[in-house]
C-alpha positions as CSV (number, residue, x, y, z in Angstrom):
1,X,-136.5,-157.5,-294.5
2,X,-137.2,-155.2,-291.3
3,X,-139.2,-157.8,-289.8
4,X,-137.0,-160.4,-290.1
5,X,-134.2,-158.5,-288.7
6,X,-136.1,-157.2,-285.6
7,X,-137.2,-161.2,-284.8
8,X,-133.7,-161.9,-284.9
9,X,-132.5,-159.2,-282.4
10,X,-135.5,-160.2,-280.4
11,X,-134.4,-164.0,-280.4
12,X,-130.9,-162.5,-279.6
13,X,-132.2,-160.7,-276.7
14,X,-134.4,-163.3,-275.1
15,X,-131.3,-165.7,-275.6
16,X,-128.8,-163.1,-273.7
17,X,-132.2,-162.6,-270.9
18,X,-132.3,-166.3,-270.3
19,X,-128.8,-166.5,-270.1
20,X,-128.2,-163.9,-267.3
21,X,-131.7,-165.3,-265.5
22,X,-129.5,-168.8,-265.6
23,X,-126.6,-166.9,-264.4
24,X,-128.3,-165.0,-261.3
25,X,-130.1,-168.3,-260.7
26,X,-126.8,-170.4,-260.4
27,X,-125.1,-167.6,-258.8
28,X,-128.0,-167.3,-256.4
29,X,-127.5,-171.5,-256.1
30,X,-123.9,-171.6,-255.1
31,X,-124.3,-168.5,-252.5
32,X,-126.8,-170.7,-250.8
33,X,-124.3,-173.5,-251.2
34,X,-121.6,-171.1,-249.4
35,X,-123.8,-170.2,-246.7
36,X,-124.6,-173.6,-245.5
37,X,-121.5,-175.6,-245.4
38,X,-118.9,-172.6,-247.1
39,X,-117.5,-172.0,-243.8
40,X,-115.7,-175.9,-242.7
41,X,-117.0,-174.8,-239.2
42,X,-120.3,-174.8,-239.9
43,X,-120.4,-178.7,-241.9
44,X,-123.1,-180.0,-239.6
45,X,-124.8,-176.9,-239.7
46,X,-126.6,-173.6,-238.2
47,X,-128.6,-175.1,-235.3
48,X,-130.4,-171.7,-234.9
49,X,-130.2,-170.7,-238.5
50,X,-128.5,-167.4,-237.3
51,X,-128.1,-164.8,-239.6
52,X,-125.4,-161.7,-239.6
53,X,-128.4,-159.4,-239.3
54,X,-129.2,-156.3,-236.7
55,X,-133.1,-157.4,-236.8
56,X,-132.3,-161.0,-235.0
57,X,-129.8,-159.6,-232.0
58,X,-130.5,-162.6,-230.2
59,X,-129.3,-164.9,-232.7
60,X,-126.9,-163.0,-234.2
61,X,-123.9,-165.0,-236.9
62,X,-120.2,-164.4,-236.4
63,X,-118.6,-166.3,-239.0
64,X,-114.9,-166.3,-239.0
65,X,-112.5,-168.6,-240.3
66,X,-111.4,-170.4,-237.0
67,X,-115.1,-170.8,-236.0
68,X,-118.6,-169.6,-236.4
69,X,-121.1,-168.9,-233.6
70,X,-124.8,-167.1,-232.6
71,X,-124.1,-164.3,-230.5
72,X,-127.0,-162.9,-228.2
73,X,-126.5,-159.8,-227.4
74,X,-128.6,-159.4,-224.9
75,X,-127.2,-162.1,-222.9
76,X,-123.6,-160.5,-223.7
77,X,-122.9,-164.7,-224.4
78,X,-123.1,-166.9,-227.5
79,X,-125.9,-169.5,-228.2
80,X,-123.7,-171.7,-229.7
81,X,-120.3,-172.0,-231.3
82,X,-119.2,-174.5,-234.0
83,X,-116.1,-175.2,-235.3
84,X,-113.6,-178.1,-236.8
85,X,-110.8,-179.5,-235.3
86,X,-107.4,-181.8,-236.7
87,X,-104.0,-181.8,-236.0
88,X,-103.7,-178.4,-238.4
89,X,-105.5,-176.1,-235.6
90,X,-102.7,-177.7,-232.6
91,X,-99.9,-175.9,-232.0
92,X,-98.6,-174.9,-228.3
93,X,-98.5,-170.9,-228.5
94,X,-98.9,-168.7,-225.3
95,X,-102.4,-167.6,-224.5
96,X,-103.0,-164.1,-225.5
97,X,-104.8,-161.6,-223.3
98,X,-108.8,-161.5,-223.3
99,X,-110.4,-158.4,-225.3
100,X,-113.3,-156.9,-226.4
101,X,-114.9,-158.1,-230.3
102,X,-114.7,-154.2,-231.6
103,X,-116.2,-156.4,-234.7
104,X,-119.5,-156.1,-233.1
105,X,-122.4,-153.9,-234.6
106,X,-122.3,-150.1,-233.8
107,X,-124.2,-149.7,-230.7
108,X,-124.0,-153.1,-229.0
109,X,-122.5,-153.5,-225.4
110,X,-118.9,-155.2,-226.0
111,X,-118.5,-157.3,-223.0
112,X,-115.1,-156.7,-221.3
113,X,-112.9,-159.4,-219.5
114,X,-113.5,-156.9,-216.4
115,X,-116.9,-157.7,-216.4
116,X,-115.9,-160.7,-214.6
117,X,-113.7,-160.0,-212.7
118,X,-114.5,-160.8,-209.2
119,X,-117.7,-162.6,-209.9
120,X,-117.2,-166.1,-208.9
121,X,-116.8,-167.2,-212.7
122,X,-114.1,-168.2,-215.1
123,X,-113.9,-166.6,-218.7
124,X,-115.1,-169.8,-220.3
125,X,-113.9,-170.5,-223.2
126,X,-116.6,-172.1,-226.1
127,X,-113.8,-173.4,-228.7
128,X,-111.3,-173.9,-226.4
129,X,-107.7,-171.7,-226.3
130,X,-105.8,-175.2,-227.1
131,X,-108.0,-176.2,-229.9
132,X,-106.6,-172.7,-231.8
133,X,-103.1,-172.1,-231.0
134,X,-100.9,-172.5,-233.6
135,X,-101.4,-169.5,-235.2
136,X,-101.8,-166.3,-233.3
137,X,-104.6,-165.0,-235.4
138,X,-106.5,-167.9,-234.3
139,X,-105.2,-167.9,-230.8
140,X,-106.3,-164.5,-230.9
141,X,-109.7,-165.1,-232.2
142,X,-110.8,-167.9,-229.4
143,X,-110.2,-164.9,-226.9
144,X,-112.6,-162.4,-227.7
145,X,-115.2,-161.8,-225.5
146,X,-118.5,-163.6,-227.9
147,X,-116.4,-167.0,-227.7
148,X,-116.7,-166.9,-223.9
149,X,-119.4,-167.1,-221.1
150,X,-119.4,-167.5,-217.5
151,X,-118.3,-170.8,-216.4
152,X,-118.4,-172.5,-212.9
153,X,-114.6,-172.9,-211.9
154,X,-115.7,-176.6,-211.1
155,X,-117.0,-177.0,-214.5
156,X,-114.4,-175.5,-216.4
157,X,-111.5,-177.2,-215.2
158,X,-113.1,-180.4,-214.3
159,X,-114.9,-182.5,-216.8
160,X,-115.7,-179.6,-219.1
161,X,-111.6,-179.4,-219.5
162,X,-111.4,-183.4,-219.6
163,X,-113.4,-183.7,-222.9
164,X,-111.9,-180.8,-224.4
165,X,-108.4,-182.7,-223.8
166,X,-110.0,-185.8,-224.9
167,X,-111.4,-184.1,-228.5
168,X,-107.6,-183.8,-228.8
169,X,-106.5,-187.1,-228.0
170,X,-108.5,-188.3,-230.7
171,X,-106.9,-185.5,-233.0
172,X,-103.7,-187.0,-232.0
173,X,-104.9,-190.2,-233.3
174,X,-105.3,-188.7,-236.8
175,X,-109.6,-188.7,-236.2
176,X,-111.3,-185.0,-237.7
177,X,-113.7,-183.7,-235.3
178,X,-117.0,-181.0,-235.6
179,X,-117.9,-179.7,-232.5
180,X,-121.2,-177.9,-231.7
181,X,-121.0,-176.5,-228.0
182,X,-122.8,-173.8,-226.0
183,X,-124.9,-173.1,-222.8
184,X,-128.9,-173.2,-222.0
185,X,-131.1,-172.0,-219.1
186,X,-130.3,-169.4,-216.4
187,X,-128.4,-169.7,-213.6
188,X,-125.3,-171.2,-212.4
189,X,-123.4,-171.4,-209.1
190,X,-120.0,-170.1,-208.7
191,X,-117.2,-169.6,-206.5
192,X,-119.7,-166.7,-205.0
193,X,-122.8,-168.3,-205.0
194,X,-126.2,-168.9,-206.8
195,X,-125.8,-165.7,-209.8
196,X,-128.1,-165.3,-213.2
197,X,-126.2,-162.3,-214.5
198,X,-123.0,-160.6,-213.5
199,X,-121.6,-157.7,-214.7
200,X,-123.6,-154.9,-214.0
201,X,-126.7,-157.3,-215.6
202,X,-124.6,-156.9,-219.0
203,X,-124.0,-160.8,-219.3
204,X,-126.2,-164.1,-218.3
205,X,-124.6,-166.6,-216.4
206,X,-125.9,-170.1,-217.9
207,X,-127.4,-173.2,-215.8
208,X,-125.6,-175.6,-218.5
209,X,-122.8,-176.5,-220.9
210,X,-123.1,-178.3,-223.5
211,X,-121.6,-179.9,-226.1
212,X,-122.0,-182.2,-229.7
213,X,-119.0,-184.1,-231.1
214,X,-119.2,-185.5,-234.3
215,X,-116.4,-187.7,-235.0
216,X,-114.7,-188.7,-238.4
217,X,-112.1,-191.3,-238.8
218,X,-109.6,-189.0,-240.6
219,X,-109.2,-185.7,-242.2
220,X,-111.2,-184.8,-245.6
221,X,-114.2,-186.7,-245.1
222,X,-117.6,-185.1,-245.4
223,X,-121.0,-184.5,-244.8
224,X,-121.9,-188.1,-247.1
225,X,-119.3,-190.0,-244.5
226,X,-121.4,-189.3,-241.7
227,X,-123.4,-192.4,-241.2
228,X,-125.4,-194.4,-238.8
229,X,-123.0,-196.0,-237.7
230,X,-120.4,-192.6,-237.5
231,X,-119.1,-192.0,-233.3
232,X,-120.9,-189.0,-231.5
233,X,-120.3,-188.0,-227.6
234,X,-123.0,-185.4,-226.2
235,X,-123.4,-183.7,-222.7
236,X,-125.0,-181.3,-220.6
237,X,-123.1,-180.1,-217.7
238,X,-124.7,-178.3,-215.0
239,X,-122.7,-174.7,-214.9
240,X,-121.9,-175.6,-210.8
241,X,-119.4,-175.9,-208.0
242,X,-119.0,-179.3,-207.0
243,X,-118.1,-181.2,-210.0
244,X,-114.7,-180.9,-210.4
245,X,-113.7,-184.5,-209.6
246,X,-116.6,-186.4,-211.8
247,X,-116.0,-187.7,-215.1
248,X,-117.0,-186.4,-218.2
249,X,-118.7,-189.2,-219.0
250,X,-121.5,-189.0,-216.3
251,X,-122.9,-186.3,-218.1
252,X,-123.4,-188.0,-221.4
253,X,-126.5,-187.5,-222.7
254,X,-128.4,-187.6,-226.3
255,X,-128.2,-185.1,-229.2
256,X,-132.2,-185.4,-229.4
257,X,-132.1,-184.6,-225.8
258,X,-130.2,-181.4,-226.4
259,X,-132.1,-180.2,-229.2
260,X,-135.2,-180.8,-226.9
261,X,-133.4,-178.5,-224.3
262,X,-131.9,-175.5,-226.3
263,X,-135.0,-175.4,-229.7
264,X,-131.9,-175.9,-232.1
265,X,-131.3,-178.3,-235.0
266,X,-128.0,-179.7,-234.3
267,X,-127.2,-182.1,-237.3
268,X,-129.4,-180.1,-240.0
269,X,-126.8,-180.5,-242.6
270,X,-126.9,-184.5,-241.9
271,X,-128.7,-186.9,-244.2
272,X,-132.3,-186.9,-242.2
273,X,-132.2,-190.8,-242.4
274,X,-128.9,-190.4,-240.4
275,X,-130.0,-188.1,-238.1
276,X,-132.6,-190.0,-236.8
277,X,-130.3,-192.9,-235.3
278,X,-127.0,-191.2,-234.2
279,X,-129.3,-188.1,-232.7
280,X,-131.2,-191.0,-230.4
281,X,-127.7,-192.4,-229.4
């Protein structure tokens, strides 16, 4: 009978409707699964919830596989940079020249390594050169211009440079690391003085460094093995001269502290119930 016919096709169809609707909805599940621990470097999570969109310029994401970060553009610096780190990222390859990230949207000022030159500031390095060197497209990467800001010499090769080399130590040891760094406030001191911008206004200079280290007692472990009782090391430098010879341990501080200082949610991927000890340590 015609009616009979039609209720089947219109059984068949609602079937082959819910089943796409399931579809989109477990595609649409896994895409949010993707974009908030796809990348490795962003386990913990995105503190500033950064998006790779030309409406939020200040808190712009650049995901790549060595790393992801926020870029603010009009600070020509980024917000933050996260990435992981074992013995598979250490190699000992040359350091490649600073450039430009052409990978930037149409329009945006690409800071240049000249844009530093003669300002009283290293090319700081976020995710450090030594932490990516063992292939050269990830020696490469850790040299464009949105990894680095502008760093008080004192800083960067004092303790700045000793906990980087002691995140490595612990590499050595067969630990797994994920790092959050970056920079808040305005203002640092350099080799030429008191500066809040150099060049030509194009790129801020910070009043801080800072930096979160989560650490894991081998490679492979996860979000679910981050526990109260799991190691983390947080600091805030001040970006100065004049702190070369200290330790980088007299600028430990508390991840709740730093979240207080910079707005961000540094552990937002972390069980909440674990966050609320190890962020207070």
């Amino acid at each position: 009978m015609a009616w009979v016919r039609w209720t089947r096709i219109w059984l068949i169809g609602g079937l082959i409707i819910g089943a796409i609707a399931l579809s989109l909805v477990g595609c649409a599940t896994l895409v949010s699964q993707i974009n908030r621990i796809g990348n490795p470097n962003l386990l913990l999570g995105n503190p500033s919830a950064a998006i790779a969109s030309l409406s939020t310029p200040e808190n712009y994401l650049i995901s790549r596989p060595q790393y992801a970060l926020s870029y603010n553009r009009d600070k020509g610096i980024p917000n933050w940079v996260s990435w992981q780190l074992n013995a598979n990222w250490l190699g000992s390859l040359p350091r490649p020249e600073f450039t430009a990230d052409t990978s930037l949207p149409k329009g945006w000022y690409q800071v240049s390594p000249n844009d530093y030159t003669g300002s009283g500031f290293d090319r700081g390095h976020v995710i450090p050169a030594a932490d990516r060197n063992r292939d050269p497209s990830d020696s490469q990467a850790v040299f464009l211009m949105t990894n680095i800001l502008p760093q008080a010499a004192d800083n960067n090769r004092g303790p700045w440079e000793q906990l980087e080399s002691y995140c490595r130590a612990l590499v050595k040891q067969g630990k797994e690391l994920y790092i959050i760094a970056g920079a808040a406030g305005t203002g640092g001191i350099g080799e030429k003085g008191r500066q809040s911008v150099i060049g030509r206004g194009k790129v801020a200079v910070p009043a801080s460094t800072w930096k979160v280290v989560v650490v894991l007692d081998r490679p492979g472990l996860g979000l679910t093995d981050i526990t109260a009782s799991t190691r983390v090391i947080a600091v805030n430098m001040p970006n100065q001269q004049g702190i070369k010879d200290r330790k980088w341990q007299d600028f430990k501080t508390s991840i709740d502290a730093l979240e207080k200082l910079t707005g961000y949610d540094l552990l937002s991927n972390v069980a909440p119930a674990v966050q609320t000890v190890i962020e207070a340590l």
